[in-house]
Structure formats: structure tokens, C-alpha cells
PyMOL Python script that loads the backbone (N, CA, C, O; Angstrom):
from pymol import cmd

cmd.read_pdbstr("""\
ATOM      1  N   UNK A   1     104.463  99.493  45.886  1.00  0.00           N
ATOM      2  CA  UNK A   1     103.898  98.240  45.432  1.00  0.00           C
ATOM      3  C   UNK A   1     105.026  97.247  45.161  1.00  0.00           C
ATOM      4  O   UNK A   1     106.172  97.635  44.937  1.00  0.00           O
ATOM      5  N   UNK A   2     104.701  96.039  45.183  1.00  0.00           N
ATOM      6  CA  UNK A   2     105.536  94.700  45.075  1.00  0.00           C
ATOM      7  C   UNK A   2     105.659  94.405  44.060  1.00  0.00           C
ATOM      8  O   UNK A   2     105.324  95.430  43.468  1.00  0.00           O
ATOM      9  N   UNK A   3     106.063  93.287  42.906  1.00  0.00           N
ATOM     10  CA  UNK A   3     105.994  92.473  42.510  1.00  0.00           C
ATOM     11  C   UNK A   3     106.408  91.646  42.236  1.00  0.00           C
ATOM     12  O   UNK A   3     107.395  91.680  41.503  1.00  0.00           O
ATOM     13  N   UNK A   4     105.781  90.248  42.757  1.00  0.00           N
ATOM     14  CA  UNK A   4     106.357  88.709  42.726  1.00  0.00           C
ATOM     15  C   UNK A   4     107.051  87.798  41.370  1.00  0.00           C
ATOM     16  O   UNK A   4     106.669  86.721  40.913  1.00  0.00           O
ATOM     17  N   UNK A   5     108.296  88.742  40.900  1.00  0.00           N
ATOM     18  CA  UNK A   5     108.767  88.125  39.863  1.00  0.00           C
ATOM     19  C   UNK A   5     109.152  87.190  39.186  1.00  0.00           C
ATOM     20  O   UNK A   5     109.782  87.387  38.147  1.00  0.00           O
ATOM     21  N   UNK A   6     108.747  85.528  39.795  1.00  0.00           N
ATOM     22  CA  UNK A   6     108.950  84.621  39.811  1.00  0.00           C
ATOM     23  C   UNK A   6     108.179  83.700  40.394  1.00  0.00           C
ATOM     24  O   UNK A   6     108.765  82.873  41.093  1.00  0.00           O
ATOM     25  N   UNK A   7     107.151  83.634  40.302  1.00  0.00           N
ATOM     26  CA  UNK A   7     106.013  83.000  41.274  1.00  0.00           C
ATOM     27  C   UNK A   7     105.715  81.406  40.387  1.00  0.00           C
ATOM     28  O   UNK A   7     105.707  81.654  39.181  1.00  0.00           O
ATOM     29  N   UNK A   8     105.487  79.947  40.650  1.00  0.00           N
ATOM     30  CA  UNK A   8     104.706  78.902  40.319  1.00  0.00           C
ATOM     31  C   UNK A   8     103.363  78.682  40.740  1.00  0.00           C
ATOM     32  O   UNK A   8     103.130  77.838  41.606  1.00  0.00           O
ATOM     33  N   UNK A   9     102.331  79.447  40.144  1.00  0.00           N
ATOM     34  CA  UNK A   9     101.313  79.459  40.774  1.00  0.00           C
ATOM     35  C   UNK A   9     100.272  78.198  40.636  1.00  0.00           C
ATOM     36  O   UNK A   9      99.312  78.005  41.382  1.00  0.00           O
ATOM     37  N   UNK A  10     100.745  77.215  39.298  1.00  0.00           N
ATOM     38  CA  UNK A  10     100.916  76.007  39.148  1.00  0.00           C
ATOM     39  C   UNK A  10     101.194  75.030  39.419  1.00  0.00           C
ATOM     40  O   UNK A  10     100.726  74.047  38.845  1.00  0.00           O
ATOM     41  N   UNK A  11     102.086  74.954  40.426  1.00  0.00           N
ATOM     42  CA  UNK A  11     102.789  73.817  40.547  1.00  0.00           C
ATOM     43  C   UNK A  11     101.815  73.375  42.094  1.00  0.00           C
ATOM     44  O   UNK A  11     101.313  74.130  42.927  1.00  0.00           O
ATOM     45  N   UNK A  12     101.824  72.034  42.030  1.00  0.00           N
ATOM     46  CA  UNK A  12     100.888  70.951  43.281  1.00  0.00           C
ATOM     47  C   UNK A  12     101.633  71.598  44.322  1.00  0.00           C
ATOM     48  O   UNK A  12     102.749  72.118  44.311  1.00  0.00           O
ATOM     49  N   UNK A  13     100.529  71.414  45.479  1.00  0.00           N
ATOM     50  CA  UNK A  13     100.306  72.407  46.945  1.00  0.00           C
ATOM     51  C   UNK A  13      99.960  73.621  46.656  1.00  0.00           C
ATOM     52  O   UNK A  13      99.420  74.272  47.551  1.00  0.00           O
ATOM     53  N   UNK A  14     100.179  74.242  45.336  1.00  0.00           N
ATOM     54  CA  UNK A  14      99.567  75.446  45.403  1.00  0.00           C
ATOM     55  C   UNK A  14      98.263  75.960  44.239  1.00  0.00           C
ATOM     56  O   UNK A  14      97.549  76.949  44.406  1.00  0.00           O
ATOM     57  N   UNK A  15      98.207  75.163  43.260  1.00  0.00           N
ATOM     58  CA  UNK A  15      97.190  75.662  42.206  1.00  0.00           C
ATOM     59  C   UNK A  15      95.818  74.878  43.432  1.00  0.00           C
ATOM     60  O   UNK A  15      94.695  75.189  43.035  1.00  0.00           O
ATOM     61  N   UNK A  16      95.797  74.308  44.272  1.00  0.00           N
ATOM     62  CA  UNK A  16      94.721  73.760  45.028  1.00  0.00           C
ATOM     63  C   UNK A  16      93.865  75.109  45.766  1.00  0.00           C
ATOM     64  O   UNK A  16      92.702  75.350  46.092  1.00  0.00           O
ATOM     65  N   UNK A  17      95.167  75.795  45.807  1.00  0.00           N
ATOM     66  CA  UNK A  17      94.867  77.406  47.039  1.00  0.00           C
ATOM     67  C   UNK A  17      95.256  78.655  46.367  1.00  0.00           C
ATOM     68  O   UNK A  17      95.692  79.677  46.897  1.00  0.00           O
ATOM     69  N   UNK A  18      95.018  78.407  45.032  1.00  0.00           N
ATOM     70  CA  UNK A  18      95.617  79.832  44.345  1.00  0.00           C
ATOM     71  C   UNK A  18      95.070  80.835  44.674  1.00  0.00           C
ATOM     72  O   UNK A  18      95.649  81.713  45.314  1.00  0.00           O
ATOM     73  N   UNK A  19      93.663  80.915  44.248  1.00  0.00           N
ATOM     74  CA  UNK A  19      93.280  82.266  45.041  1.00  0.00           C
ATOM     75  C   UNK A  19      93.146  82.654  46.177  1.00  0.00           C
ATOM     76  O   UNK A  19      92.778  83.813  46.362  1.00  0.00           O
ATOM     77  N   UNK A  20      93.378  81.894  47.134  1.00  0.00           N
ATOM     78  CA  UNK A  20      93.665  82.568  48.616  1.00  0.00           C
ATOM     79  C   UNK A  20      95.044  83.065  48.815  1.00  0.00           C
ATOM     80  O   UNK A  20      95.367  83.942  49.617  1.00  0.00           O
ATOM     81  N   UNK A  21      95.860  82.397  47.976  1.00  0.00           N
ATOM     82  CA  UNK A  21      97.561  82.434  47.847  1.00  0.00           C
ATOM     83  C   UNK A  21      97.396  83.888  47.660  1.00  0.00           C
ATOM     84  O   UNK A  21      97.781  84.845  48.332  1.00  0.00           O
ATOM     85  N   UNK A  22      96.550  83.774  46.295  1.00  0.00           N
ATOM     86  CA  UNK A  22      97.009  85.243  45.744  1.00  0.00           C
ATOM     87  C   UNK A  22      96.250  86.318  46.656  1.00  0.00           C
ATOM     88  O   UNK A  22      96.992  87.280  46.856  1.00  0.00           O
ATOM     89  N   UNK A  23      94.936  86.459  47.302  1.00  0.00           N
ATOM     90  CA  UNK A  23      94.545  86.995  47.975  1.00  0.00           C
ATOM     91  C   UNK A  23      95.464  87.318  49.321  1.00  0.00           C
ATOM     92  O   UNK A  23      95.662  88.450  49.762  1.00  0.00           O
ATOM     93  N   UNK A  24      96.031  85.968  49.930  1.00  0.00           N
ATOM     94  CA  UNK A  24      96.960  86.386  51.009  1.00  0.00           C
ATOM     95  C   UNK A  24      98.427  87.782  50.536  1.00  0.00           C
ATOM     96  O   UNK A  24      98.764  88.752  51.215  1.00  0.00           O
ATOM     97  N   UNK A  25      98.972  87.335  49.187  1.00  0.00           N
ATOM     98  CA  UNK A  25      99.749  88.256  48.896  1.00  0.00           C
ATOM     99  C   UNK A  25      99.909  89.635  48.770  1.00  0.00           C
ATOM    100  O   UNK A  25     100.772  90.419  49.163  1.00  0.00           O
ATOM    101  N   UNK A  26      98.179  89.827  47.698  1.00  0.00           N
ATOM    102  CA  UNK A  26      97.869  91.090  47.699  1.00  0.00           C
ATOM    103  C   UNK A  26      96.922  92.141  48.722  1.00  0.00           C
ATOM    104  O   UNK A  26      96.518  93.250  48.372  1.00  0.00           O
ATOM    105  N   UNK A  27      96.697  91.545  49.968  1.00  0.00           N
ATOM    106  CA  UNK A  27      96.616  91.850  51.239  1.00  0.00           C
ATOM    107  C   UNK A  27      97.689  92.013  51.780  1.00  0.00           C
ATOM    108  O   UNK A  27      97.505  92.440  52.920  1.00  0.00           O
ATOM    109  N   UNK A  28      98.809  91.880  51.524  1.00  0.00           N
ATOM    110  CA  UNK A  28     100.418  92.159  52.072  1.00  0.00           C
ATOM    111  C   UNK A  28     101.169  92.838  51.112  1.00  0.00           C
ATOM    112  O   UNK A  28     102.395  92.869  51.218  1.00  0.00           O
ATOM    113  N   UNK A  29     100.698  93.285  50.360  1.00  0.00           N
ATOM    114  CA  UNK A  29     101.354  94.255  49.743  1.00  0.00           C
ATOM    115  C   UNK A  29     101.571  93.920  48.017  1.00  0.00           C
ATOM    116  O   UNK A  29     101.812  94.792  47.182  1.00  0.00           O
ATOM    117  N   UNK A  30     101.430  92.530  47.744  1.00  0.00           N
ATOM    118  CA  UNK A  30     102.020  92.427  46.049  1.00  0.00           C
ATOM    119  C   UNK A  30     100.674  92.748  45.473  1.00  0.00           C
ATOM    120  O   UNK A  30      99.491  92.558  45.754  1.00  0.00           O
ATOM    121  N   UNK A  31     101.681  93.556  44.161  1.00  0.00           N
ATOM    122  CA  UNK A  31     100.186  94.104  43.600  1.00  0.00           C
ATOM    123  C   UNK A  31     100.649  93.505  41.884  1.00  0.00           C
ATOM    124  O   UNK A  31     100.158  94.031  40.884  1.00  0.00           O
ATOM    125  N   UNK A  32     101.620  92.386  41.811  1.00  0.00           N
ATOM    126  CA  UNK A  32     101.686  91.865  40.422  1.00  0.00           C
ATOM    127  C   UNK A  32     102.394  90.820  40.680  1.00  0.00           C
ATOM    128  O   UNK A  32     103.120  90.773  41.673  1.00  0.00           O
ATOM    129  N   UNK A  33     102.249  89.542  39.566  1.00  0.00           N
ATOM    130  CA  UNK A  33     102.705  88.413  40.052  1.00  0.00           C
ATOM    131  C   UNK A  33     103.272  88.265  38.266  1.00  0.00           C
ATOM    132  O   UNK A  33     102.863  88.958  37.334  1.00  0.00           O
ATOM    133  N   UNK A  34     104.103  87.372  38.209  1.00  0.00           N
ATOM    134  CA  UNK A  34     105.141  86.961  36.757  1.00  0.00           C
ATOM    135  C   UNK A  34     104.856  85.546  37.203  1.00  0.00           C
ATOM    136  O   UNK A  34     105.413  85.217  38.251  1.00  0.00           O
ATOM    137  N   UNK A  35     104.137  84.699  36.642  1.00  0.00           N
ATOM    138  CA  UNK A  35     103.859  83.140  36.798  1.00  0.00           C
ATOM    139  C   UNK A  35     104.836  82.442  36.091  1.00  0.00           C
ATOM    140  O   UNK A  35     104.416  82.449  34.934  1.00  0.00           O
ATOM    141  N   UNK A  36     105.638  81.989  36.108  1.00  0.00           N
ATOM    142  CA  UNK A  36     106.310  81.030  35.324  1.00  0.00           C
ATOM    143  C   UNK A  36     105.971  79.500  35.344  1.00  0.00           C
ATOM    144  O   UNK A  36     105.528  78.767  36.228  1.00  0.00           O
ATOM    145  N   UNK A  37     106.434  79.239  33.722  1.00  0.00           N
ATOM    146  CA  UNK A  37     105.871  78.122  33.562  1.00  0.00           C
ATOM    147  C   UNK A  37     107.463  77.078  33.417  1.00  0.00           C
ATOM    148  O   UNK A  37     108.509  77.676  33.167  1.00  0.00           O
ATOM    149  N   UNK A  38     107.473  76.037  33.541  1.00  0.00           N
ATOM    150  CA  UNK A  38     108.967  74.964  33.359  1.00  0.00           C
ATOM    151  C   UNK A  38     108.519  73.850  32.201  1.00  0.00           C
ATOM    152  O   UNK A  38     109.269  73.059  31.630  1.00  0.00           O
ATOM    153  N   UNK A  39     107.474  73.971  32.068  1.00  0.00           N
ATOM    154  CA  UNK A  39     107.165  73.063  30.686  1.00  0.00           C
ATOM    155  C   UNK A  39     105.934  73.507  29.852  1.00  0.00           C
ATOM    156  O   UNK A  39     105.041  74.291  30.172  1.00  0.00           O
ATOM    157  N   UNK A  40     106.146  72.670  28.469  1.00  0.00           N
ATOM    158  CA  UNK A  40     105.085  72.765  28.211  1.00  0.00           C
ATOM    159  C   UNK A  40     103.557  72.662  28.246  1.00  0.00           C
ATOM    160  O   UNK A  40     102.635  73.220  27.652  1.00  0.00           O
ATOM    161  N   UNK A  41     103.669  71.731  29.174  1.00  0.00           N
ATOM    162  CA  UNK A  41     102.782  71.344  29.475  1.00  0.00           C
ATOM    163  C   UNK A  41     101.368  72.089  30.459  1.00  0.00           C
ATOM    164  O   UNK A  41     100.217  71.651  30.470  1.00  0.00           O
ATOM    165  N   UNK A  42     101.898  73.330  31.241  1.00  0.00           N
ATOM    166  CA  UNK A  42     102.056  74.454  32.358  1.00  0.00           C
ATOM    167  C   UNK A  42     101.565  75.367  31.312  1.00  0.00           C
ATOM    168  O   UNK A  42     100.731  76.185  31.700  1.00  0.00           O
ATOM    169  N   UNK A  43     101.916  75.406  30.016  1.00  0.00           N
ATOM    170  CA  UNK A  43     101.603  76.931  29.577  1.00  0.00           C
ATOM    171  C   UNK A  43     100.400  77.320  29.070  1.00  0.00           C
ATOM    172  O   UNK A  43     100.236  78.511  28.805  1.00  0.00           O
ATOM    173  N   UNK A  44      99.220  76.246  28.822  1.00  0.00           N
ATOM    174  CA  UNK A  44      97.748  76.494  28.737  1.00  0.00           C
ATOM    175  C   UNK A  44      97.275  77.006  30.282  1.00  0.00           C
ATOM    176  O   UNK A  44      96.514  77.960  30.447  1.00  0.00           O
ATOM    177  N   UNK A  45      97.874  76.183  31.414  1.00  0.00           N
ATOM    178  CA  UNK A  45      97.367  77.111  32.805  1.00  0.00           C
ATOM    179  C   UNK A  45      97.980  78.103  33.091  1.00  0.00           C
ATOM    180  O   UNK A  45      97.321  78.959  33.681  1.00  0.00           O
ATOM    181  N   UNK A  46      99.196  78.360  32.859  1.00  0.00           N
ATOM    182  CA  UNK A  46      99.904  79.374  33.143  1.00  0.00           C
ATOM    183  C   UNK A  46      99.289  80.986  32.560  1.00  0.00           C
ATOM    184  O   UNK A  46      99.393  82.002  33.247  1.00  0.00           O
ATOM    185  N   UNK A  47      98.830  80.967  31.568  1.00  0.00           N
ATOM    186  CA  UNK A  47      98.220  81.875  30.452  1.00  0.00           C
ATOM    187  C   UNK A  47      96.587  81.610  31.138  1.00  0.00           C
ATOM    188  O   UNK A  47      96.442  82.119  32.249  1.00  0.00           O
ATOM    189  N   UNK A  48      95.911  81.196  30.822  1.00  0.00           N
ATOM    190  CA  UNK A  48      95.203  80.603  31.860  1.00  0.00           C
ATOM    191  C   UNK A  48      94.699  81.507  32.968  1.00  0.00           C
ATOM    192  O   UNK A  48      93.688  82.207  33.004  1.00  0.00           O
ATOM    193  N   UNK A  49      95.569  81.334  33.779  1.00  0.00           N
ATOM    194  CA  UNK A  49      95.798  81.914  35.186  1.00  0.00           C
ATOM    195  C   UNK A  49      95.717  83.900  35.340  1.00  0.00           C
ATOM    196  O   UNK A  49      95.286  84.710  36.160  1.00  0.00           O
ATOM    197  N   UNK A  50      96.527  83.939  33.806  1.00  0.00           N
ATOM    198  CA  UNK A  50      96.959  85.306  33.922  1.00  0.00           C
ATOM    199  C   UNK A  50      95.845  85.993  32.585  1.00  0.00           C
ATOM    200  O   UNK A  50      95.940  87.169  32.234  1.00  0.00           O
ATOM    201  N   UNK A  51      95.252  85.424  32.226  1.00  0.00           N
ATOM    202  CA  UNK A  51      93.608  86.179  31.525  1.00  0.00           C
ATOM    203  C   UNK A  51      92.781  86.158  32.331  1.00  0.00           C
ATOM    204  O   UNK A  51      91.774  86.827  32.099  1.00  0.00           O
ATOM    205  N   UNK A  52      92.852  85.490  33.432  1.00  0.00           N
ATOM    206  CA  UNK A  52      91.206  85.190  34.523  1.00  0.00           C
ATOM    207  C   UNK A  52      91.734  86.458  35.598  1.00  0.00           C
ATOM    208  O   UNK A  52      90.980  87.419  35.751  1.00  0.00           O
ATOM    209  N   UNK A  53      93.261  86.405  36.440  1.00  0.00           N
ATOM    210  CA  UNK A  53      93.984  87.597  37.425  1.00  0.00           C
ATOM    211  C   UNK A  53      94.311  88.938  36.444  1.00  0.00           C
ATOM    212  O   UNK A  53      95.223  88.865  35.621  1.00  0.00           O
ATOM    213  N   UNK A  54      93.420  90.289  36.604  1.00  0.00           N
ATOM    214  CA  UNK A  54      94.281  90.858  36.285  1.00  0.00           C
ATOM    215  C   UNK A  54      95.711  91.569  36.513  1.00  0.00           C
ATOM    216  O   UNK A  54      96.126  92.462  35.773  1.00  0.00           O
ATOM    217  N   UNK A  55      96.392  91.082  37.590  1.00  0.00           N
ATOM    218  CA  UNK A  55      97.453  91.300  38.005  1.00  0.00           C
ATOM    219  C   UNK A  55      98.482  90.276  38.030  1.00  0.00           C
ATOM    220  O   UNK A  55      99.504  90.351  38.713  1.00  0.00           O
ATOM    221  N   UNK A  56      98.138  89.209  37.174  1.00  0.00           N
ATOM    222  CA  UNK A  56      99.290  88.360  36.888  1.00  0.00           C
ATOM    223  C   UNK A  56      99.362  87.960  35.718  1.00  0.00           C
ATOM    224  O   UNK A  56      98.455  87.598  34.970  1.00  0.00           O
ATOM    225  N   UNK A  57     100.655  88.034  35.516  1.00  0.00           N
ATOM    226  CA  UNK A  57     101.378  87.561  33.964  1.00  0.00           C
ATOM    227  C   UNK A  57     101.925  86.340  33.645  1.00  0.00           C
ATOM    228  O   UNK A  57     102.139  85.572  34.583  1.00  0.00           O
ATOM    229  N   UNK A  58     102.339  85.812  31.959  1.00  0.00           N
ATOM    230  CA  UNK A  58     102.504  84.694  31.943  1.00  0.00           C
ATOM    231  C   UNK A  58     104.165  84.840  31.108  1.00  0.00           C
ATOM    232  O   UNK A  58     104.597  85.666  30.303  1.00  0.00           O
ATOM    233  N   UNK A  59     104.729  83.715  31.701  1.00  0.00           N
ATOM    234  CA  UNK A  59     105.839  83.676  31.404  1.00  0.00           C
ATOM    235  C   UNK A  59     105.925  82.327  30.864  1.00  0.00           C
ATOM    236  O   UNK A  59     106.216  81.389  31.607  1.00  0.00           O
ATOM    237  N   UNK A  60     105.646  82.129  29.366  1.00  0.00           N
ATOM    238  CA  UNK A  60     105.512  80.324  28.767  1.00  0.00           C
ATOM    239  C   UNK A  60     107.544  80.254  28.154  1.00  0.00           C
ATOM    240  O   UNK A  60     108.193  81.143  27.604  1.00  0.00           O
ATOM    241  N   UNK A  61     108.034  78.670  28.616  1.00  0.00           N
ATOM    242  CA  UNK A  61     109.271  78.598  28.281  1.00  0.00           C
ATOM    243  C   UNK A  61     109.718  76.658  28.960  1.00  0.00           C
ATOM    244  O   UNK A  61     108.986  75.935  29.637  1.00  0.00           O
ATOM    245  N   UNK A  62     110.673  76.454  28.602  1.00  0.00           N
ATOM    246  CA  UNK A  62     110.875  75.316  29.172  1.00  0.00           C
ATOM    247  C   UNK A  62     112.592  75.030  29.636  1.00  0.00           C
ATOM    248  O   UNK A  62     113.649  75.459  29.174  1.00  0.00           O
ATOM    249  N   UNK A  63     112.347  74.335  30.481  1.00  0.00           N
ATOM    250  CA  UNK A  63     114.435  74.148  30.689  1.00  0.00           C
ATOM    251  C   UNK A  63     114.904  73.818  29.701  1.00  0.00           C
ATOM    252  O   UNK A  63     114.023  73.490  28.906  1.00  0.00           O
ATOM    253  N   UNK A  64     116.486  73.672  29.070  1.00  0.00           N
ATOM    254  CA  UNK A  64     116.702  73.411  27.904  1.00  0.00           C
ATOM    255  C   UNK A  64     116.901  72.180  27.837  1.00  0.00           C
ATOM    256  O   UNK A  64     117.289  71.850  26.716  1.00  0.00           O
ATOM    257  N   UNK A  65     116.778  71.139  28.736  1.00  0.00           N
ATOM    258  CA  UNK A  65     117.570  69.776  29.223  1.00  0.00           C
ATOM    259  C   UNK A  65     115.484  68.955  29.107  1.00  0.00           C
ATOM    260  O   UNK A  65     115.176  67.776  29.282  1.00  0.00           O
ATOM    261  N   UNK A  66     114.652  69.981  28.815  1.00  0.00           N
ATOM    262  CA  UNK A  66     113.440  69.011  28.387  1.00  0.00           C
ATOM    263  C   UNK A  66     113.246  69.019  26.547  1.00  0.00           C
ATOM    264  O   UNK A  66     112.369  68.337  26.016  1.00  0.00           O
TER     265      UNK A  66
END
""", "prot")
cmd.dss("prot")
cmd.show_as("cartoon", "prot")
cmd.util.cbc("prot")
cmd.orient("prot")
């Protein structure tokens, strides 16, 4: 098994297609995803994301330069 240790499953072009994203992945093999978030703003979807998937986690944090 895989897992995608660094994934933005948030960020525009992709929260539009998340679950096919994630469906395409775990049809290829990932069987866990680590979502990271870059602001605060990200970490209500980010968490979010990873109570609705049970195979993805939330990683809430921000750069230090925000």
C-alpha cells in the first residue's frame, strides 16, 4: 500500500474533482492520503475533508512568513 504524504486536496483545480482525484488514486494503489493545509484559512476544509474520507488525514499549520 501507498501513502500520499503530502497531498493539497484543497487547493483550486483540485477541491472541484476531489473525489474522482481521490478515487483515481486509490484505484492505483494509494490507500492513505496526509492533506495539508498552508493557512488558516484551509483548516475547517482540510479537517473537513478528512472526517467525510476515511483514508485521509489532516495536517492544520501555516508558513511562518503568514
Amino acid at each position: 500500500m501507498l501513502i500520499d504524504s503530502h497531498c493539497h486536496l484543497e487547493y483550486k483545480g483540485l477541491v472541484e474533482d476531489q473525489a474522482a482525484i481521490l478515487d483515481r488514486a486509490r484505484e492505483a494503489g494509494v490507500g492513505g492520503f496526509l492533506n495539508i493545509s498552508t493557512r488558516e484559512s484551509e483548516w475547517r476544509q482540510v479537517v473537513g475533508t478528512a472526517e467525510r474520507e476515511g483514508d485521509v488525514w489532516a495536517s492544520v499549520g501555516i508558513h511562518p512568513h503568514e
